[in-house]
C-alpha positions as CSV (number, residue, x, y, z in Angstrom):
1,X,194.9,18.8,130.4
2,X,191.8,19.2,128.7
3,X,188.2,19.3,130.1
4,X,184.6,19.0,129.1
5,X,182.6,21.0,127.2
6,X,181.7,24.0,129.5
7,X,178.3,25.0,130.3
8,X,177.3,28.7,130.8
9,X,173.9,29.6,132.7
10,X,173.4,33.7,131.5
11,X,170.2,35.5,131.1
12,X,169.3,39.2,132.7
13,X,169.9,39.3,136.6
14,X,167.2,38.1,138.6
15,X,165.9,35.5,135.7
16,X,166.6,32.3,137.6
17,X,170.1,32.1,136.5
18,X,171.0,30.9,140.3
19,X,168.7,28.5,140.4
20,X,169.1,26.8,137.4
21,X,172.5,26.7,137.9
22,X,172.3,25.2,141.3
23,X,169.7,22.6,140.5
24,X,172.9,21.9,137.2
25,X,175.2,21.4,139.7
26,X,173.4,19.2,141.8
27,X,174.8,16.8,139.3
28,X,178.5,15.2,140.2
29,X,179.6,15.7,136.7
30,X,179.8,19.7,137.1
31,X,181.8,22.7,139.0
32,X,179.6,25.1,139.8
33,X,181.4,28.5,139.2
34,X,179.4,32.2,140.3
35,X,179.6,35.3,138.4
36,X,183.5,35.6,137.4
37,X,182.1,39.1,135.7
38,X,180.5,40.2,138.4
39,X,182.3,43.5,139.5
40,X,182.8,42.3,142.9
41,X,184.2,38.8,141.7
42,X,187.5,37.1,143.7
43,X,191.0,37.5,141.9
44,X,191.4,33.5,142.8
45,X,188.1,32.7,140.4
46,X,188.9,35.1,137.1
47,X,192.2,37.2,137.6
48,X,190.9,39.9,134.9
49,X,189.6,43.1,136.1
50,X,185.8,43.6,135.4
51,X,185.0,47.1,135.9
52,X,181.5,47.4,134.1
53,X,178.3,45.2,134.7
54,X,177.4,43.2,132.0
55,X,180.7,43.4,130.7
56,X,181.2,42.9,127.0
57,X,183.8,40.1,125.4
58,X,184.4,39.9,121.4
59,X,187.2,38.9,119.6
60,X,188.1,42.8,119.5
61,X,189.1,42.8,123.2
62,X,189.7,39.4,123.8
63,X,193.0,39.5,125.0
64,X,192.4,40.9,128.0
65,X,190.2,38.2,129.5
66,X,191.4,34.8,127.4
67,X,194.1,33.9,129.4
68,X,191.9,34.4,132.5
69,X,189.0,32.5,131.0
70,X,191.5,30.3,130.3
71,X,192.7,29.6,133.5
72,X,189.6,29.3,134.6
73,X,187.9,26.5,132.4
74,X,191.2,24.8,133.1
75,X,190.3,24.8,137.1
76,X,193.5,26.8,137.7
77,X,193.0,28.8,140.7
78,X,195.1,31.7,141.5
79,X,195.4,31.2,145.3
80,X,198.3,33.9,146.0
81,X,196.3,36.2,144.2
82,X,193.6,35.7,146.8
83,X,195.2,35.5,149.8
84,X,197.1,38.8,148.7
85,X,193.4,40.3,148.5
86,X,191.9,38.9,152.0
87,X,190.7,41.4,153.9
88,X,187.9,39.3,156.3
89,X,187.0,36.2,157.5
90,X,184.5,36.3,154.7
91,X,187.1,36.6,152.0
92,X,189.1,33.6,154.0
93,X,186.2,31.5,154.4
94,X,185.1,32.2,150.3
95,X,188.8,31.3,149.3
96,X,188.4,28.3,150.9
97,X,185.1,27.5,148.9
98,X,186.4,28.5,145.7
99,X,189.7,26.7,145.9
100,X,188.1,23.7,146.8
101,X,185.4,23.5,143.9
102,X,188.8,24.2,141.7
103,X,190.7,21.3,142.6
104,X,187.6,18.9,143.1
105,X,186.9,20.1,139.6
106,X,190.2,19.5,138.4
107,X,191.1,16.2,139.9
108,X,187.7,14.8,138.8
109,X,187.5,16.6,135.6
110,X,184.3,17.6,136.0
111,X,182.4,20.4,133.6
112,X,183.3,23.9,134.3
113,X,179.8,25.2,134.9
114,X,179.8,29.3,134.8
115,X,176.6,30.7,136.1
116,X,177.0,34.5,135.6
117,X,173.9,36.6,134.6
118,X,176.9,39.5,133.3
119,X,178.3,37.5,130.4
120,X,175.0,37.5,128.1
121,X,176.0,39.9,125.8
122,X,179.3,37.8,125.2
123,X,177.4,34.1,125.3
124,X,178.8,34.1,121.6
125,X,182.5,34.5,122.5
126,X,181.8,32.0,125.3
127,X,180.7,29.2,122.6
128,X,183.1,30.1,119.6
129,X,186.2,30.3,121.7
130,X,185.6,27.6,124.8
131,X,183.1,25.6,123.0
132,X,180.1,26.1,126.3
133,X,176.6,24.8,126.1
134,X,175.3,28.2,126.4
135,X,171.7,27.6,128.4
136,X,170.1,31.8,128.6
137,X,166.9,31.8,131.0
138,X,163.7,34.3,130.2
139,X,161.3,36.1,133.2
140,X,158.3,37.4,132.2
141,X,159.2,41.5,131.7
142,X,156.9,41.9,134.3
143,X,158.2,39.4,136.7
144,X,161.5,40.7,136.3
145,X,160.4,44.7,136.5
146,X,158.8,43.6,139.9
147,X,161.7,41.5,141.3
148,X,164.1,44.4,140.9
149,X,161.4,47.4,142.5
150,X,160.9,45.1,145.3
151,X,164.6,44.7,146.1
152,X,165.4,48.7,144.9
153,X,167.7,47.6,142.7
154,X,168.7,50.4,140.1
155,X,170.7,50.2,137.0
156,X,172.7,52.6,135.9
157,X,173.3,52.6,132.1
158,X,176.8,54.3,132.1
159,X,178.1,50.7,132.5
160,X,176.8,49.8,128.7
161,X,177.0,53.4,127.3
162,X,180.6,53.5,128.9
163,X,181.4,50.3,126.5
164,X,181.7,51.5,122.6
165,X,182.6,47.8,121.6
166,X,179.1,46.6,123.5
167,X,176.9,49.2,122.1
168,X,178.4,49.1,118.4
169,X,177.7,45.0,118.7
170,X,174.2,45.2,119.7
171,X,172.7,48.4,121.8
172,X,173.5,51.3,119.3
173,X,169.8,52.0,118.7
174,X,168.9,51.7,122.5
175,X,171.4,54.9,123.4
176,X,168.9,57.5,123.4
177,X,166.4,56.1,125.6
178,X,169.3,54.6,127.8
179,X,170.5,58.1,128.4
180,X,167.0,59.8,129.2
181,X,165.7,56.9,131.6
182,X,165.9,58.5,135.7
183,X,168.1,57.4,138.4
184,X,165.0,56.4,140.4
185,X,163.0,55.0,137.7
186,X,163.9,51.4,139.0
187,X,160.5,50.1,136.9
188,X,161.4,52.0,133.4
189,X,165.0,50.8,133.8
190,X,163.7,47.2,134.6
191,X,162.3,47.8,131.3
192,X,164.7,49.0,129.1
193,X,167.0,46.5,130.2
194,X,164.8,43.6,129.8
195,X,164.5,45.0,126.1
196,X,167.2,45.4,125.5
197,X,168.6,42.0,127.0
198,X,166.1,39.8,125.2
199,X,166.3,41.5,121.9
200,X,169.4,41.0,121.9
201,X,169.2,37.2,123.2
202,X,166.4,36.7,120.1
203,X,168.9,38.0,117.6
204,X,171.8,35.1,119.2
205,X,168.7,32.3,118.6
206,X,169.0,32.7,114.8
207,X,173.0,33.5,115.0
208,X,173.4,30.4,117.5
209,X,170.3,28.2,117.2
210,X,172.4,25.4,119.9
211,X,171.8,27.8,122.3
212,X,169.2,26.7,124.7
213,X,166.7,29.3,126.1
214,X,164.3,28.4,129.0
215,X,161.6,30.5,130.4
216,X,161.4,30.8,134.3
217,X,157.9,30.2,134.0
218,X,158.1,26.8,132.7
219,X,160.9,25.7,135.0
220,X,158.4,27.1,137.9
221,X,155.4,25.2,136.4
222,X,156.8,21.9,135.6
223,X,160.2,21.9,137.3
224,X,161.3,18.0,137.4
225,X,160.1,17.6,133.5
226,X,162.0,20.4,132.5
227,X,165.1,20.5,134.4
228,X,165.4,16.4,133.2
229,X,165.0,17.8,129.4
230,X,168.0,20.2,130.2
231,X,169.7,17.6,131.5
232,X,169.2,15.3,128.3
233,X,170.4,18.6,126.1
234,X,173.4,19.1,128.5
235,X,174.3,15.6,128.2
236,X,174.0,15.2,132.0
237,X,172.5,12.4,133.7
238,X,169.6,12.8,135.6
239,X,169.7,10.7,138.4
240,X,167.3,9.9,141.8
241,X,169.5,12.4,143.8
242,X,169.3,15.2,141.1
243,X,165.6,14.5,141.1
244,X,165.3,15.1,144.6
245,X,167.1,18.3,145.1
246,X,165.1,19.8,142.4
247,X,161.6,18.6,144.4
248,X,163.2,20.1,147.3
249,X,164.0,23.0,145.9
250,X,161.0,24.1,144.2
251,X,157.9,22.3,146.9
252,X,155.1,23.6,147.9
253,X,156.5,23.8,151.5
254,X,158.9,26.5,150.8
255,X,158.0,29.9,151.1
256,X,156.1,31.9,148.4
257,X,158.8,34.8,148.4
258,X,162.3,34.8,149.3
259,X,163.4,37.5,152.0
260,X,165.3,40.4,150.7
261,X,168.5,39.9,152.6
262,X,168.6,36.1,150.8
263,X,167.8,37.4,147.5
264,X,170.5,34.1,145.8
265,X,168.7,31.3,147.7
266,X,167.2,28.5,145.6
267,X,164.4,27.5,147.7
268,X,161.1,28.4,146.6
269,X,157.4,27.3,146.1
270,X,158.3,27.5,142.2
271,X,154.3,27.6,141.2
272,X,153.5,30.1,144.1
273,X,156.1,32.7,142.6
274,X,155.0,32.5,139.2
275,X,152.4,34.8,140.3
276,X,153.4,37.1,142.6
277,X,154.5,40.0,139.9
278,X,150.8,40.3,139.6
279,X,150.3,41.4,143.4
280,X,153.5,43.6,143.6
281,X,152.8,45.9,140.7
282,X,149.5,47.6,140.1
283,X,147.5,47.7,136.7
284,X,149.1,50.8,135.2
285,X,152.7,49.3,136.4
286,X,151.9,46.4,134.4
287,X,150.5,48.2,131.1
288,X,153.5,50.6,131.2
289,X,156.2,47.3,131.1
290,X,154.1,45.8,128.6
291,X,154.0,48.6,126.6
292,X,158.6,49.6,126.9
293,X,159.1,46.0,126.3
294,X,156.4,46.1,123.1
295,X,157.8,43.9,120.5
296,X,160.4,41.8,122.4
297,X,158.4,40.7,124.6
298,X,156.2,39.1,122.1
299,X,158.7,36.9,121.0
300,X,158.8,34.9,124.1
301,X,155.2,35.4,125.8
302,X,151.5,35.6,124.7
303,X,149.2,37.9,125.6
304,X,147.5,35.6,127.6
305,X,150.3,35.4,130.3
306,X,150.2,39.2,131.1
């Protein structure tokens, strides 16, 4: 049984690849699958083993994820492999959740939509071998940087150095800096890894000019205009009830700045948070992000918006 084409939602963590993806899959036409290369992901969802964050996929190692990926756009969930792995009511209560959006996706042959943050550096190999509508979302270097210091979020890079494939493809050139950047240098790795990222996702533009890249920042601004363009280039219908969610989502009545312990919820004053980077971080903060993410960051923002 075949399905539509797929849609992927990637970008860097912490980018707006949640919310996009939720406000996508506020459409009927779409399954709305989360992170199936995130380390922690559900055997049920993607029955590969990912051991590495942003996880790299190429026709060079391909054969250890294409029959899951398989599976997967083909809403086949592996539900003994899950219940095998339950070890809470959590687990239970996701199993149910997953297996449900599986077979609601597979009776109704809706679009496999795969928002995962982890699979940017493989959005190729997610186009050439599934055919997905590959939609990569921007944050301003600083917004991002500030996100990730307010939550304490550090990265550690021995997940990309630890992947020769990954850094042969597209990071070689970053290995130096990557190994010399502290363990609790949570700005300077925010960064790098923005850099790094969006290089990277400028390089795919020219390689794969379907892609569609959005910046946070507009979808904040204007978000009803520009979710119903991406609806129009996803070939999804933009109807009164999708309109809605998206105004709900994004008012002015929601708070300016989501708690830390719900750090994946969707609702947001959009135009309040485009701002808030500039409170969080002081001036020096600001001039040392601009100045790691130099060049890159050029290609997507003036200077005007720092």
């Amino acid at each position: 049984m075949s399905f539509p084409a797929p849609i992927l939602v990637t970008g860097a963590h912490r980018t707006g690849t949640t919310w996009v993806g939720k406000m996508l899959a506020a459409s009927p036409q779409v399954a709305y699958i989360s992170e199936p290369l995130n380390v922690w992901h559900r055997p049920g969802v993607l029955r590969a083993p990912v051991s590495k964050w942003y996880t790299f996929i190429g026709e060079e190692n391909e054969s250890e994820f294409l029959p899951a990926f398989r599976d997967l756009f083909g809403f086949r969930y592996g539900l003994w492999r899950e219940i095998s792995s339950l070890r809470s009511r959590k687990d239970f209560l996701r199993m149910g959740r997953d297996f449900s959006i599986f077979l609601r996706g597979r009776l109704l042959r809706q679009r496999p939509l795969v928002k995962d943050p982890f699979a940017v550096f493989s959005a190729p190999w997610f186009a050439e071998r599934f055919g997905c509508q590959v939609v990569i979302t921007v944050r301003h270097p600083a917004g991002f940087a500030s996100s990730l210091k307010r939550l304490n979020w550090a990265f550690d890079f021995r997940d990309l150095l630890d992947q020769p494939l990954l850094m042969e493809r597209w990071l070689d050139v970053d290995r130096a800096e990557m190994k010399a950047v502290q363990n609790d240098d949570i700005l300077g790795q925010a960064a790098l890894l923005w850099r790094m990222v969006y290089r990277v996702v400028a390089r795919m533009m020219k390689l794969h000019p379907s892609f569609i890249v959005i910046r946070h920042e507009d979808l904040s601004h204007d978000p009803v205009s520009c979710y119903r363009d991406l609806y129009a280039d996803l070939n999804l219908d933009f109807t009164p009830p999708v309109e809605k969610t998206i105004m709900n989502a994004s008012s002015s009545e929601n708070p300016t700045e989501l708690s830390k312990g719900k750090v994946h919820a969707v609702k947001l004053d959009s135009r309040a948070n485009l701002d808030n980077w500039k409170k969080r971080l002081s001036t020096e903060e600001i001039t040392r992000v601009r100045e790691m993410t130099g060049r890159t960051a050029k290609l997507f923002y003036s200077d005007e918006e720092w």
